[in-house]
Backbone as a ProteinNet text record, in pm:
[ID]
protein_1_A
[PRIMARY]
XXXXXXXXXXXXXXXXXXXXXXXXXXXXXXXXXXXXXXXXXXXXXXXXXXXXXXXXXXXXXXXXXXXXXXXXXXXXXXXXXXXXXXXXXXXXXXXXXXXXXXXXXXXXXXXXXXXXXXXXXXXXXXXXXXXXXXXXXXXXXXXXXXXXXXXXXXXXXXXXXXXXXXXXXXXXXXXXXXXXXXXXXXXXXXXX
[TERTIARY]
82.8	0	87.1	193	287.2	361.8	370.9	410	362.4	237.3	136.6	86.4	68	65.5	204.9	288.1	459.3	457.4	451.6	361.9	308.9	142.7	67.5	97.1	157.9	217.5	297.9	443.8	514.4	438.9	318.8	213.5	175.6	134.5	97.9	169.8	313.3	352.2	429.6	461	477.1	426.3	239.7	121.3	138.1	148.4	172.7	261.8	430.5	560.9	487.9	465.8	470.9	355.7	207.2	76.3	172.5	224.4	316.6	401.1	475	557.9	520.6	390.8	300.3	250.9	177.6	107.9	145.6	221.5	291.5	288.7	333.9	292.1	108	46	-87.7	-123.7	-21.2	-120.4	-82.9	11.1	45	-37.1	-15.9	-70.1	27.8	-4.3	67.7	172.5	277.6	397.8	478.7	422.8	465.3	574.9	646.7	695.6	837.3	901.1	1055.1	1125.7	1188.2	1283.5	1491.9	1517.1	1634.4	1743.2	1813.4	1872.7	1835.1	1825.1	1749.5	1631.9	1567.4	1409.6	1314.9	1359.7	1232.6	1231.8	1110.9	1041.3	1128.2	1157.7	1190.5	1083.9	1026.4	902.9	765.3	657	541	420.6	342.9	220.6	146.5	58.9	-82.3	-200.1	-264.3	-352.9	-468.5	-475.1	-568	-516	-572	-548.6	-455.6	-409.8	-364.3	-326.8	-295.6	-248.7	-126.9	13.6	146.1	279.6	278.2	335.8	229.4	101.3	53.4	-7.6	61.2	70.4	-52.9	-107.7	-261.5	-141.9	-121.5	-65.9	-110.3	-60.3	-125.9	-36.8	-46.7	31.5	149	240.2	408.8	404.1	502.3	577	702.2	752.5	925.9	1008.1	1084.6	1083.6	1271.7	1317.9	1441.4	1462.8	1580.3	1593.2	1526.1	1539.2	1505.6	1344.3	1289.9	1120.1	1073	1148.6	1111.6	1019.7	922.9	886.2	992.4	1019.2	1144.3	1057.6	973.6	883.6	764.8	690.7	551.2	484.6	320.3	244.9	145.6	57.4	-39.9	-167.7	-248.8	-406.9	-468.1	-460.5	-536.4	-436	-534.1	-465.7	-377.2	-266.3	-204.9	-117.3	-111.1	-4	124.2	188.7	309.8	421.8	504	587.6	509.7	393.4	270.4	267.6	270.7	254	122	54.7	-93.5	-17.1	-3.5	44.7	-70.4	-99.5	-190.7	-210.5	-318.8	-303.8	-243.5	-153.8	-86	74.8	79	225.7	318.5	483.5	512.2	641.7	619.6	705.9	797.5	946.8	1027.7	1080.5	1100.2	1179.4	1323.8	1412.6	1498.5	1477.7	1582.6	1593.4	1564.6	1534.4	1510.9	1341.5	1297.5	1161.5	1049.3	1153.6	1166	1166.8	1079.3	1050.6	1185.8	1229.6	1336.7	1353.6	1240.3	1252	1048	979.6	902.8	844.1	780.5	724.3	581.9	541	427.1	331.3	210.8	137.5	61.7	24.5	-25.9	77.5	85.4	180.3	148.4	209.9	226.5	325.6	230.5	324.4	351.3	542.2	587.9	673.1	650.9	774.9	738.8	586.6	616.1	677.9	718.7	758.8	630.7	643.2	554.5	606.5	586.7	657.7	557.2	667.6	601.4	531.5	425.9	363.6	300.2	249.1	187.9	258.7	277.3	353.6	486.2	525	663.3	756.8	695.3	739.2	872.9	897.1	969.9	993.1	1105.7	1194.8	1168.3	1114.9	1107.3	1162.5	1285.7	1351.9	1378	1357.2	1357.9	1464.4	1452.4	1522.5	1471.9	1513.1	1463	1410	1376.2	1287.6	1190.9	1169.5	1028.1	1017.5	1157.9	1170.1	1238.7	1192.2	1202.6	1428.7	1434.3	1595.4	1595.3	1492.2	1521.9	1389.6	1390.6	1259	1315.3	1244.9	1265.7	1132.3	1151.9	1040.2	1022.9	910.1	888.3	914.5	895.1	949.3	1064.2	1128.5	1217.5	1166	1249.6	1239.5	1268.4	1263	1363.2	1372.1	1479.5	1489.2	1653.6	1631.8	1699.7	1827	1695.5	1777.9	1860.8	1804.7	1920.6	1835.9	1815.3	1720.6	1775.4	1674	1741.9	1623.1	1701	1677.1	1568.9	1431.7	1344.1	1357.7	1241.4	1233.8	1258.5	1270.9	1287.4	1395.4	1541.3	1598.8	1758.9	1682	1724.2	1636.5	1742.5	1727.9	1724.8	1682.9	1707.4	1754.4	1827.2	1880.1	1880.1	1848.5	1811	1873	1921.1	1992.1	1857.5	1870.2	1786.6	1687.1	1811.1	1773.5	1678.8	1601.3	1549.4	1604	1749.8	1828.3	1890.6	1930.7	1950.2	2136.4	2115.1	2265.8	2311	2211.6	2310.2	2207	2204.1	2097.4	2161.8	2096.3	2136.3	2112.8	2103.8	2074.5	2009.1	1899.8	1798.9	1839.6	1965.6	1990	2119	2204.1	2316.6	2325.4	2426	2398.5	2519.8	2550.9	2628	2685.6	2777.8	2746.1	2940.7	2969.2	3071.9	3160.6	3137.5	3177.8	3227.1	3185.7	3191.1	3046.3	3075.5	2959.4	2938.4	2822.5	2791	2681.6	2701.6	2621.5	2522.5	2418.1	2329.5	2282.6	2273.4	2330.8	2418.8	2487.5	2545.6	2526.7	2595.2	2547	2641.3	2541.5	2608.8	2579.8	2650.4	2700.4	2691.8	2611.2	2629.1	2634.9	2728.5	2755.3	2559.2	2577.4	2467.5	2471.4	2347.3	2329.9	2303.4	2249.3	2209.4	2173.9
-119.4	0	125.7	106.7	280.1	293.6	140.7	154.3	269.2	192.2	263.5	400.2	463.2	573.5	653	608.4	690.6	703.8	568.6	608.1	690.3	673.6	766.3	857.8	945.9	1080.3	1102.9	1000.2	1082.4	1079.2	982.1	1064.6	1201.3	1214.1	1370.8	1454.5	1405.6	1535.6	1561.6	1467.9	1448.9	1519.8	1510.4	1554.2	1748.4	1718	1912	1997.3	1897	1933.4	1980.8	1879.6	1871.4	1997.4	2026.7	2069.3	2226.1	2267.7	2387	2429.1	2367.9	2378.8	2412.9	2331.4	2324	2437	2529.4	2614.9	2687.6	2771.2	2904.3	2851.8	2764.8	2649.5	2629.1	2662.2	2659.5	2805	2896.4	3008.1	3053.3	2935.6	2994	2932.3	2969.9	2886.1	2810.5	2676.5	2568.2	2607.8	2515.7	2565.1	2697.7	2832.6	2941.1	2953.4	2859.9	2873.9	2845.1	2922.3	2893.9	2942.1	2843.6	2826.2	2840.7	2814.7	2883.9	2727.6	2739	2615.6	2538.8	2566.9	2509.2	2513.5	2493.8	2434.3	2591	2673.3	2768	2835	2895.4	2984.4	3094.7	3126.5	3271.7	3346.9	3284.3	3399.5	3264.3	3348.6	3284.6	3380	3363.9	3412.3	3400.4	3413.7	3406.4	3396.2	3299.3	3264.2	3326.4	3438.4	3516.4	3629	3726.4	3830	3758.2	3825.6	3764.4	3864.2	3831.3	3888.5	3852.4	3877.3	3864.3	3913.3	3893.2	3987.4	4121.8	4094.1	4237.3	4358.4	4301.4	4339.9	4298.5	4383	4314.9	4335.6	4191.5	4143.9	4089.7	4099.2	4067.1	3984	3878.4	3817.6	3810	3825.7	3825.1	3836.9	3744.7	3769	3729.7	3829.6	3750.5	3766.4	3658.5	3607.3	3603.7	3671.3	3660.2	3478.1	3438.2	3295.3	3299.6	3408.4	3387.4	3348.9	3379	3359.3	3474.1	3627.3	3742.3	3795.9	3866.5	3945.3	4020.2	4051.3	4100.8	4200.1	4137.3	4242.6	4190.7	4250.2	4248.6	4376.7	4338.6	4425.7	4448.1	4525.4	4567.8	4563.3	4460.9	4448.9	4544	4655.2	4761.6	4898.5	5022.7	5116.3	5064.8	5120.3	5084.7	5176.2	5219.9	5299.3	5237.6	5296	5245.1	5408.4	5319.9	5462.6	5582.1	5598.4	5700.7	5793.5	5695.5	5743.8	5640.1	5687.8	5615.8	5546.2	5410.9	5384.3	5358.5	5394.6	5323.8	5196.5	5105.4	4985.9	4949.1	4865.1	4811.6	4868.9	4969.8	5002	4877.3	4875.4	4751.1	4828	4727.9	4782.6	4632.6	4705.2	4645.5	4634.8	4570	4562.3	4513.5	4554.2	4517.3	4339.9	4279.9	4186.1	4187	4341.7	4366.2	4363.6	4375.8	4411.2	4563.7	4643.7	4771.4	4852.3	4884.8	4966.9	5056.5	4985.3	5081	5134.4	5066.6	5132.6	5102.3	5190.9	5177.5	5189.4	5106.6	5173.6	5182.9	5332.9	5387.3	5334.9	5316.5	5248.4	5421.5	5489.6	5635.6	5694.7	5875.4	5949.6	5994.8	6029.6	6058.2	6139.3	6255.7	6337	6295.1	6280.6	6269.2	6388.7	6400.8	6578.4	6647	6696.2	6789.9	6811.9	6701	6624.1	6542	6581.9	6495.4	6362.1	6254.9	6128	6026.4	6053.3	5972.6	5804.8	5787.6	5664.7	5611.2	5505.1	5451.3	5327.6	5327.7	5236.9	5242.3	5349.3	5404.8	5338.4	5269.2	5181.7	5291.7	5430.8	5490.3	5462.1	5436.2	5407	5506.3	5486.2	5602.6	5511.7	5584.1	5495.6	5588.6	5510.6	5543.1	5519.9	5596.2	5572.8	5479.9	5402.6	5312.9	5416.6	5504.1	5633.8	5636.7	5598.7	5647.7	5775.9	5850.7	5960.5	5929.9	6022.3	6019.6	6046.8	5916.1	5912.9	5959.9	5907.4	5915.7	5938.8	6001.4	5993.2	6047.9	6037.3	6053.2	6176.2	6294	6355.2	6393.1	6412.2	6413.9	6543.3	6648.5	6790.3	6850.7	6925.6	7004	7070.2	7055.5	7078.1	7171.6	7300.5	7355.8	7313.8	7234.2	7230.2	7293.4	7344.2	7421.2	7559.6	7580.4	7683.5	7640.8	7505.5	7401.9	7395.9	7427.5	7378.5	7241.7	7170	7003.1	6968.9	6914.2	6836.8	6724.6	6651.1	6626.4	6526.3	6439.5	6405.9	6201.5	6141.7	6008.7	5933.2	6005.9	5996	5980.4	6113.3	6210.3	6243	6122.6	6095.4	6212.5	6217.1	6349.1	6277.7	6270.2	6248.2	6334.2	6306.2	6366.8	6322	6348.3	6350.1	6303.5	6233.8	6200.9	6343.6	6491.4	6593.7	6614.5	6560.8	6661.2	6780.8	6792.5	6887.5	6791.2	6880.8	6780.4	6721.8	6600.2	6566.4	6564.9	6514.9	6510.6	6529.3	6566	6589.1	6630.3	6612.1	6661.7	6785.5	6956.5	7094.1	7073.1	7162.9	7168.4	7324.6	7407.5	7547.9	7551.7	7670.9	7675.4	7720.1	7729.7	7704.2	7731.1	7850.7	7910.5	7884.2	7803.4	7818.7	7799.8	7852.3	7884.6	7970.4	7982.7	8074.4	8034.2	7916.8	7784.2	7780.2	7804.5	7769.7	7634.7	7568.2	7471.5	7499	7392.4	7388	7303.7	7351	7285.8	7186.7	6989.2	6897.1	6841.1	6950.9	6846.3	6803.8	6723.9	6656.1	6728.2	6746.6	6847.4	6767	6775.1	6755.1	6828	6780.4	6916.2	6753.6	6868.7	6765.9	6825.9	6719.1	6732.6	6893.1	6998	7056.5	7065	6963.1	6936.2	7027.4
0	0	0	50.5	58.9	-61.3	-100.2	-257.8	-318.7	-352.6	-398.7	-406.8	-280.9	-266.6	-277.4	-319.6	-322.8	-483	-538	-716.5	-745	-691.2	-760.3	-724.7	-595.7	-533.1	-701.4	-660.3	-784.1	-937.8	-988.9	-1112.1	-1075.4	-961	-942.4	-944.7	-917.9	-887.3	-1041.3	-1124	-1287.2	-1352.5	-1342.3	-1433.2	-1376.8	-1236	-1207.2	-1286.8	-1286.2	-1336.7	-1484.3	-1573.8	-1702.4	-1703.9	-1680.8	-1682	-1640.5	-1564.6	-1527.8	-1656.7	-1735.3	-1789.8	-1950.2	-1970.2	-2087.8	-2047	-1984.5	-1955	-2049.8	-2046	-2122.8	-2266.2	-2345.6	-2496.9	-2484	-2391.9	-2461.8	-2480.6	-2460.2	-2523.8	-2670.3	-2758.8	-2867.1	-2968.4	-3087	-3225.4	-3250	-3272.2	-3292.3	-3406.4	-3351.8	-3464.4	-3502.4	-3349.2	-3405.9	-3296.5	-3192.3	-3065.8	-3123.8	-3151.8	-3085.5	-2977.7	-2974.1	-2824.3	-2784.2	-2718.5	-2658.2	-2615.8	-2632.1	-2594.8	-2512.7	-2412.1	-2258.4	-2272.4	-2352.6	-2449.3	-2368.7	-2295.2	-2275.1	-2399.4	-2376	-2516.4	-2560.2	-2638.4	-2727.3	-2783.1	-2827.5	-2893.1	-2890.7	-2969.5	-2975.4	-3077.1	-3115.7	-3164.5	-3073.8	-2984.4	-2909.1	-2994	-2959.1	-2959.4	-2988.2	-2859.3	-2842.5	-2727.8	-2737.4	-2651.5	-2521.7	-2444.9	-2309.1	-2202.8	-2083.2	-1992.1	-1945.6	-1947.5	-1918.3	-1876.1	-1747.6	-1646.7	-1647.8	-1626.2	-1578	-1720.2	-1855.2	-1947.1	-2018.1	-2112.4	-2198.7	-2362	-2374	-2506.8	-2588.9	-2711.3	-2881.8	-2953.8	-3033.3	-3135.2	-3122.3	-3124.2	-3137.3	-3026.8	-2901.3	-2759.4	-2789.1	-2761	-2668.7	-2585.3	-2539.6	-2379.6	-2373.8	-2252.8	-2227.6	-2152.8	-2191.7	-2181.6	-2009.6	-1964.4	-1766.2	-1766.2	-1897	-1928	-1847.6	-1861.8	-1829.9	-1986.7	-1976.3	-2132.2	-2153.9	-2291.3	-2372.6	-2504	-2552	-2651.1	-2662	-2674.3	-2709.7	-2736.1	-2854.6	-2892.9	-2750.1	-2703.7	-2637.3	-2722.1	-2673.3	-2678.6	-2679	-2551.6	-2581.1	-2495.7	-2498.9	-2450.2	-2308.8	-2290	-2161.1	-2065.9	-1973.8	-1889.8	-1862.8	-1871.2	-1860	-1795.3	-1694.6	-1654.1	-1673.4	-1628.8	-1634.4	-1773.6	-1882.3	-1988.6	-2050.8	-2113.6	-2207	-2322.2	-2356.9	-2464.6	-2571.8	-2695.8	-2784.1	-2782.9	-2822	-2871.3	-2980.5	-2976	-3151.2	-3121.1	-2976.1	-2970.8	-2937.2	-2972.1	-2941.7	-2817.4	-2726.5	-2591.9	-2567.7	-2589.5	-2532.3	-2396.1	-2321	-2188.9	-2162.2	-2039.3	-2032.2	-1937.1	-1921.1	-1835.7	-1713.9	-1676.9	-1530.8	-1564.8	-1663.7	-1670.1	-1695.6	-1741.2	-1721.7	-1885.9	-1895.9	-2069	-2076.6	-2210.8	-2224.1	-2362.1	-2468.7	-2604.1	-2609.7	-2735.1	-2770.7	-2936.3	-3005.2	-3138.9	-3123.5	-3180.9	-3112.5	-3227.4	-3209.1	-3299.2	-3349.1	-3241.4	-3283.6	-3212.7	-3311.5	-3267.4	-3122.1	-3010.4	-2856.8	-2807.5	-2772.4	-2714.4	-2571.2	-2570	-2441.3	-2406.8	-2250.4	-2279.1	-2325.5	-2368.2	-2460.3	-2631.8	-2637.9	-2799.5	-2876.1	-2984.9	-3051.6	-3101.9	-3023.5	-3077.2	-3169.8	-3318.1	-3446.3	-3416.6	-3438	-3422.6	-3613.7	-3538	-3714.6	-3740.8	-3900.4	-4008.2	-4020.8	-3949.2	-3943.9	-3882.4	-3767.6	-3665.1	-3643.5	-3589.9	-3515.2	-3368.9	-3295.6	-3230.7	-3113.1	-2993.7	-2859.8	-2771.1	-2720.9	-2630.1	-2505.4	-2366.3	-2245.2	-2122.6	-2042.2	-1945.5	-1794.8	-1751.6	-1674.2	-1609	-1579.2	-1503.5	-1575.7	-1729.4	-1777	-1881.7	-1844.9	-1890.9	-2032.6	-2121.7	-2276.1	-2283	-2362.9	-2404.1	-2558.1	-2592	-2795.5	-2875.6	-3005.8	-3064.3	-3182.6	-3265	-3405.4	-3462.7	-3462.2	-3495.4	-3649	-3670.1	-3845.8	-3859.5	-3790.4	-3804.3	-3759.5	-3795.5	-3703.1	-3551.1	-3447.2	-3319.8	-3259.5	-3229.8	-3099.2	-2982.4	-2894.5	-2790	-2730.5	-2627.7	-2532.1	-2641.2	-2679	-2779.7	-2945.7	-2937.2	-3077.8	-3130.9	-3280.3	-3401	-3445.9	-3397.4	-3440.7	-3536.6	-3666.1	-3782.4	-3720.3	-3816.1	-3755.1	-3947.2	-3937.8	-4096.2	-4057.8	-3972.1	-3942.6	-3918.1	-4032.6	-3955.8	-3930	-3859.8	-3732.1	-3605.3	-3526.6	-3365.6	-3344.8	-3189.5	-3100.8	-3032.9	-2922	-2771.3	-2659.3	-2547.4	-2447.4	-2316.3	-2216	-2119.6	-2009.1	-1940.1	-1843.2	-1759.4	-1754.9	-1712.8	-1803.7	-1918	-2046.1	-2105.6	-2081.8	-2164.1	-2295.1	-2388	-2536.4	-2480.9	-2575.4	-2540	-2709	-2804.8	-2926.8	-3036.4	-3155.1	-3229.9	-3406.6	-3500.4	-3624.1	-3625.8	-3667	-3684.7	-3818.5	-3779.3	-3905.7	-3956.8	-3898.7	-3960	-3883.7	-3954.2	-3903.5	-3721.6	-3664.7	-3514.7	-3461.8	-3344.5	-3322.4	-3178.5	-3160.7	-2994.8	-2963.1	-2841.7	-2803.7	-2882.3	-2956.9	-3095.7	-3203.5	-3206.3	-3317.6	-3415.1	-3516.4	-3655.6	-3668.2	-3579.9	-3666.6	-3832.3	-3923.5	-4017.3	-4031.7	-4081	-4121.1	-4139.8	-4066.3	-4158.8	-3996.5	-3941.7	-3865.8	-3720.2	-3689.9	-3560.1	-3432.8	-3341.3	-3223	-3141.5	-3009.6	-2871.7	-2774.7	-2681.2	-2541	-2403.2	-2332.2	-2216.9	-2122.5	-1990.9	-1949.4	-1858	-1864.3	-1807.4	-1655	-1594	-1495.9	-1397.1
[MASK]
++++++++++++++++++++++++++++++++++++++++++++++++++++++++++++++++++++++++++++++++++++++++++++++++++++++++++++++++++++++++++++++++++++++++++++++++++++++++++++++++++++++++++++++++++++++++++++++++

């Protein structure tokens, strides 16, 4: 009899192992799952809408080998680092779990910037604070006195302070008593 019950214990505790492990493989469409050496997931298609890590996700996931989220689309509108993301935006994370780039599905002003969204799939990248690092604007910009070149692309960069750190000039540009031109790419250390 203790046989017995030491068996069927270890079936149970088998059917849990395996039923745990399968979990995350039933939310994909068959055949769309690849994986990582150590057989966890890399990416997937979903099924259907989902909820993951906290996140409302769409079609395409992917997973750092730790089976942390790494990218995914958003199901529907979402907050994030107290910003509104559109639905259809795709948000990357770091390994810590932490938004550190975005492609905006609609354009969004962050900062005070108008950040390009759409078909464009433009590039908004962040600082583990939340605060705007990069964006690509379709127009020319003034920030902190610099006419920076705008058009897709030409990044802006931004210093965690929201002072500019590096940018293309959309007009010539005068500073320390140096001519920049038109065209080129400037440098400022952080203001702080």
């Amino acid at each position: 009899m203790k046989k017995l019950d030491s068996k069927l214990l270890l079936v149970i505790i088998a059917i849990l192992i395996l039923s745990v492990s399968c979990s995350k493989e039933g939310l994909f469409i068959k055949g769309s799952v690849d994986y990582y050496a150590d057989g966890s997931i890399s990416k997937g298609k979903l099924i259907e809408d989902s909820i993951i890590e906290g996140y409302p996700v769409i079609s395409w996931i992917h997973f750092y080998e730790n089976g942390k989220l790494k990218q995914f689309d958003l199901s529907e509108n979402f907050s994030i680092s107290n910003l509104e993301f559109p639905k259809g935006s795709t948000i990357f994370l770091n390994s810590e779990g932490i938004m550190v780039q975005a492609y905006l599905s609609k354009d969004l002003e962050i900062q005070g910037y108008k950040c390009p969204g759409g078909n464009l799939k433009e590039a908004v990248g962040f600082y583990p604070s939340g605060k705007l690092r990069f964006f690509f604007p379709k127009t020319d910009v003034l920030i902190d006195g610099v006419p920076c070149k705008g058009g897709g692309l030409h990044g802006i960069w931004l210093y965690e302070t929201a002072h500019l750190e590096k940018a293309y000039l959309s007009e010539n540009y005068k500073k320390d008593g140096r001519i920049f031109k038109e065209g080129d790419e400037i440098r400022f250390d952080d203001k702080k």
